[in-house]
PAZADREN-666249 format. One line per 4 residues: number of its first residue (from 1); their letters; for each residue x, y, z of N, C-alpha, C. Coordinates in steps of 0.02 Angstrom, whole numbers, always signed. Example, Ala and Ser with C-alpha at 12.3 -4.5 7.8 and 13.67 -1.06 7.14 Angstrom:
BEGIN
1 = as = +660,-284,+390,+615,-225,+390,+660,-165,+390; +642,-112,+354,+684,-53,+357,+645,+2,+394
END
This chain:
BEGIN
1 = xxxx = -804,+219,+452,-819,+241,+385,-884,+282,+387; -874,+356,+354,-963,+383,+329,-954,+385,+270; -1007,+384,+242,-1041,+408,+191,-1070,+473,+195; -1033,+517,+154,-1011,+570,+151,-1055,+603,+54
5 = xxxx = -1083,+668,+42,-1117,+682,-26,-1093,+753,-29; -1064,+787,-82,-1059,+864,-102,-1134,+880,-142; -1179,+844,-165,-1254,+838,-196,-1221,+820,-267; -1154,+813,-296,-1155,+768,-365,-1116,+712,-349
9 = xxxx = -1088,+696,-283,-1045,+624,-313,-1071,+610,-237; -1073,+551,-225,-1072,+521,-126,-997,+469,-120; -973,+452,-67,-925,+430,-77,-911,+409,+8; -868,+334,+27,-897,+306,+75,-788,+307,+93
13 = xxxx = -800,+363,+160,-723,+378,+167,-723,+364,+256; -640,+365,+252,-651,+353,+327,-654,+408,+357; -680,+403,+423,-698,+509,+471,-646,+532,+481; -588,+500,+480,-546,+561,+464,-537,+586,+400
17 = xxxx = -527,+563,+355,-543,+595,+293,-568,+629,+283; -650,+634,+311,-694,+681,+301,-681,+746,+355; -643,+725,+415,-639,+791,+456,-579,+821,+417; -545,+795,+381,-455,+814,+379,-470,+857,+314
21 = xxxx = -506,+834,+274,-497,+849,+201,-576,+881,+154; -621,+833,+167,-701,+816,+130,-734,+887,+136; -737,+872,+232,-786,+929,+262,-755,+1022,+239; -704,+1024,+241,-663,+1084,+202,-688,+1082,+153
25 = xxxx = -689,+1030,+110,-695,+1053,+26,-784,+1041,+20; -834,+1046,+47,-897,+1041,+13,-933,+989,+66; -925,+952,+51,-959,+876,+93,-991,+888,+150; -1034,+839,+162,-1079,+828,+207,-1098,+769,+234
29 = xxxx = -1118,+732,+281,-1117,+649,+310,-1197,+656,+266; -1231,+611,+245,-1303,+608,+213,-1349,+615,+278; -1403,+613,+257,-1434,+629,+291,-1487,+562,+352; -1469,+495,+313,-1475,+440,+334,-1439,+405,+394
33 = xxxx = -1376,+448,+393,-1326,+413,+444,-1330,+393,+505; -1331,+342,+514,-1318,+339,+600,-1289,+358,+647; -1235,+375,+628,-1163,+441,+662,-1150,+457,+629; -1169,+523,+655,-1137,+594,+617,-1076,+600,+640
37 = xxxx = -1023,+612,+609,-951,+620,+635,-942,+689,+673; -936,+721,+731,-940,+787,+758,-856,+825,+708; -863,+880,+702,-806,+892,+692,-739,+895,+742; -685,+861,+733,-622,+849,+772,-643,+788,+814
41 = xxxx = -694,+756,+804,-707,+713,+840,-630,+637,+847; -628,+636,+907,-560,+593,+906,-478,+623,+905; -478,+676,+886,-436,+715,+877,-399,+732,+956; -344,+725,+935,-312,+750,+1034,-324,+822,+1035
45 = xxxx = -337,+852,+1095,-346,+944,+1100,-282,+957,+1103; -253,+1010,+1099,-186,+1054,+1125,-153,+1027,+1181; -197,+1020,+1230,-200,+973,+1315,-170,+923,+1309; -170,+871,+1248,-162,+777,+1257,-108,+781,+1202
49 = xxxx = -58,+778,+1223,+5,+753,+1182,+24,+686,+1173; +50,+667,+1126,+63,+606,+1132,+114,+573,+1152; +151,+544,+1210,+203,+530,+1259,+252,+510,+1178; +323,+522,+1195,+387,+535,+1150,+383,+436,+1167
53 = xxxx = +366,+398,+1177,+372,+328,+1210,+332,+297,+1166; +259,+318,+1141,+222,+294,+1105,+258,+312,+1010; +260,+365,+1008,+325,+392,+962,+342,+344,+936; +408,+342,+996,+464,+297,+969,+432,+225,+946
57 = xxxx = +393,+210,+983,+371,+131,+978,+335,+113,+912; +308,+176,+909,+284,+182,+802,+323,+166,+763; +388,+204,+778,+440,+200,+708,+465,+131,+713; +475,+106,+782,+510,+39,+767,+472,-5,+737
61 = xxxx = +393,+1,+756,+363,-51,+749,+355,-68,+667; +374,+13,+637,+381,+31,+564,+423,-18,+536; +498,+7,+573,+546,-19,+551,+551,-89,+525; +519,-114,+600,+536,-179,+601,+491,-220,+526
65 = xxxx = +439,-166,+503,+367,-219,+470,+415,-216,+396; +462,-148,+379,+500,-144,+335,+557,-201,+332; +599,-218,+397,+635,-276,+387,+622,-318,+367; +543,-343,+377,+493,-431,+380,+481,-412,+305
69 = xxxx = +480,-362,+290,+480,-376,+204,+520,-382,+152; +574,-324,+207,+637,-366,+147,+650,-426,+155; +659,-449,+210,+674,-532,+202,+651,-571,+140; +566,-566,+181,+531,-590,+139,+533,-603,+57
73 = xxxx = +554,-545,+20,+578,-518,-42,+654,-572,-40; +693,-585,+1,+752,-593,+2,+740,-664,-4; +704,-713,+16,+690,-794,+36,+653,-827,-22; +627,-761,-63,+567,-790,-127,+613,-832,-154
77 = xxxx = +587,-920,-194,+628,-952,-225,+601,-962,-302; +605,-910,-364,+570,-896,-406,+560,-957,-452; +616,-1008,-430,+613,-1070,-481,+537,-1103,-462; +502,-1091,-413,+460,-1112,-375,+402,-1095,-409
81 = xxxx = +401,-1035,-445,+327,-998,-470,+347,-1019,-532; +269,-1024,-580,+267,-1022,-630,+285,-966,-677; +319,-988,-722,+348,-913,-756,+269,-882,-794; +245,-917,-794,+162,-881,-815,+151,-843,-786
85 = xxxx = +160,-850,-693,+136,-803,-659,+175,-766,-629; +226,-747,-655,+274,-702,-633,+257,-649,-681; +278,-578,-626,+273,-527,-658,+345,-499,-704; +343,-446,-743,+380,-426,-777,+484,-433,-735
89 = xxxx = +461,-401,-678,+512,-368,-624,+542,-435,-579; +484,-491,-571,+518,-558,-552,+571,-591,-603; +508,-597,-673,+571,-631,-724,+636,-596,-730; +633,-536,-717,+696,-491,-734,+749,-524,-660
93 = xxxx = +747,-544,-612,+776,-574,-547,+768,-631,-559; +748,-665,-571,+772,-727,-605,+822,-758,-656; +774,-719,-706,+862,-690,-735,+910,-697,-740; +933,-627,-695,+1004,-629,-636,+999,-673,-610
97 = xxxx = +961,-718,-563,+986,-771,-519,+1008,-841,-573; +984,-823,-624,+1021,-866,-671,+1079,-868,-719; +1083,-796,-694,+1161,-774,-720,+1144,-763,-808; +1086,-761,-836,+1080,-734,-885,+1067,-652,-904
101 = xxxx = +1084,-638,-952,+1108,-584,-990,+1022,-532,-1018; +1009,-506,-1005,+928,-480,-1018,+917,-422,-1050; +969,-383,-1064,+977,-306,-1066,+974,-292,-1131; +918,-248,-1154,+876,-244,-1200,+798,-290,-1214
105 = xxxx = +790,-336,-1157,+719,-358,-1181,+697,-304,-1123; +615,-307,-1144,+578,-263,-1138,+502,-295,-1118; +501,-359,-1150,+426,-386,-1132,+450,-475,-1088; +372,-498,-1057,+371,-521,-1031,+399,-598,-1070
109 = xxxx = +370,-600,-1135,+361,-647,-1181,+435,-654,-1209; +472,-590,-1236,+542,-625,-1224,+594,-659,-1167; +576,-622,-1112,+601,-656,-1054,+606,-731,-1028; +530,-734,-1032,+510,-806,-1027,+544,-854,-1082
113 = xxxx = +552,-819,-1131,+591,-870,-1205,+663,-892,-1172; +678,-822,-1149,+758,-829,-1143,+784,-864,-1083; +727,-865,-1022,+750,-897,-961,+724,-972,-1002; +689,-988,-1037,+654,-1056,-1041,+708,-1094,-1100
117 = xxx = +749,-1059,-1135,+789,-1077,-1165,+865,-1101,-1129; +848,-1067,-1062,+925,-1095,-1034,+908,-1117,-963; +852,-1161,-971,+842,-1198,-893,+832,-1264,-904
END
């Protein structure tokens, strides 16, 4: 992270940010800093490609963090949470998992009436 000033706002971004985007538009690291970010600093040259192996191993590792969440989403047991603290989009899946009818409410406060009326 630097801390980064155009002389009206300062603002505490990470160095790539400031090489990718900041340093283009105005910005400057302050004048306090302990590292100055060089420009392209970290950056691969033309020379250092990044092996098609490391690549691939990104997307899966993507993939896979996308599967661990649908599950996750898939295992929630909503009877479990308080309908207090459920959001709008849970009570609405609850709901359905209760085989009730919802279509036309709109707030949280009818929802909760209507699941609390048939549980």
């Amino acid at each position: 992270m630097i801390t980064i000033t155009n002389g009206q706002m300062t603002l505490t971004v990470p160095n790539a940010s400031y090489r990718g985007f900041f340093a283009a538009s105005g910005f400057h690291p302050l004048a306090d800093q302990e590292h100055v970010v060089a420009p392209n600093d970290n950056l691969p040259t033309q020379d250092e490609e990044t092996p098609e192996s490391a690549i691939l191993d990104e997307e899966t590792d993507k993939s896979e963090d996308v599967s661990e969440a649908e599950a996750e989403n898939e295992e929630v047991d909503l009877s479990e949470i308080p309908l207090g603290e459920m959001d709008f989009y849970q009570l609405s899946d609850y709901a359905d998992q209760l085989g009730l009818d919802h279509k036309g409410i709109r707030s949280k406060k009818e929802l909760r009436a209507l699941i609390r009326a048939n549980i």
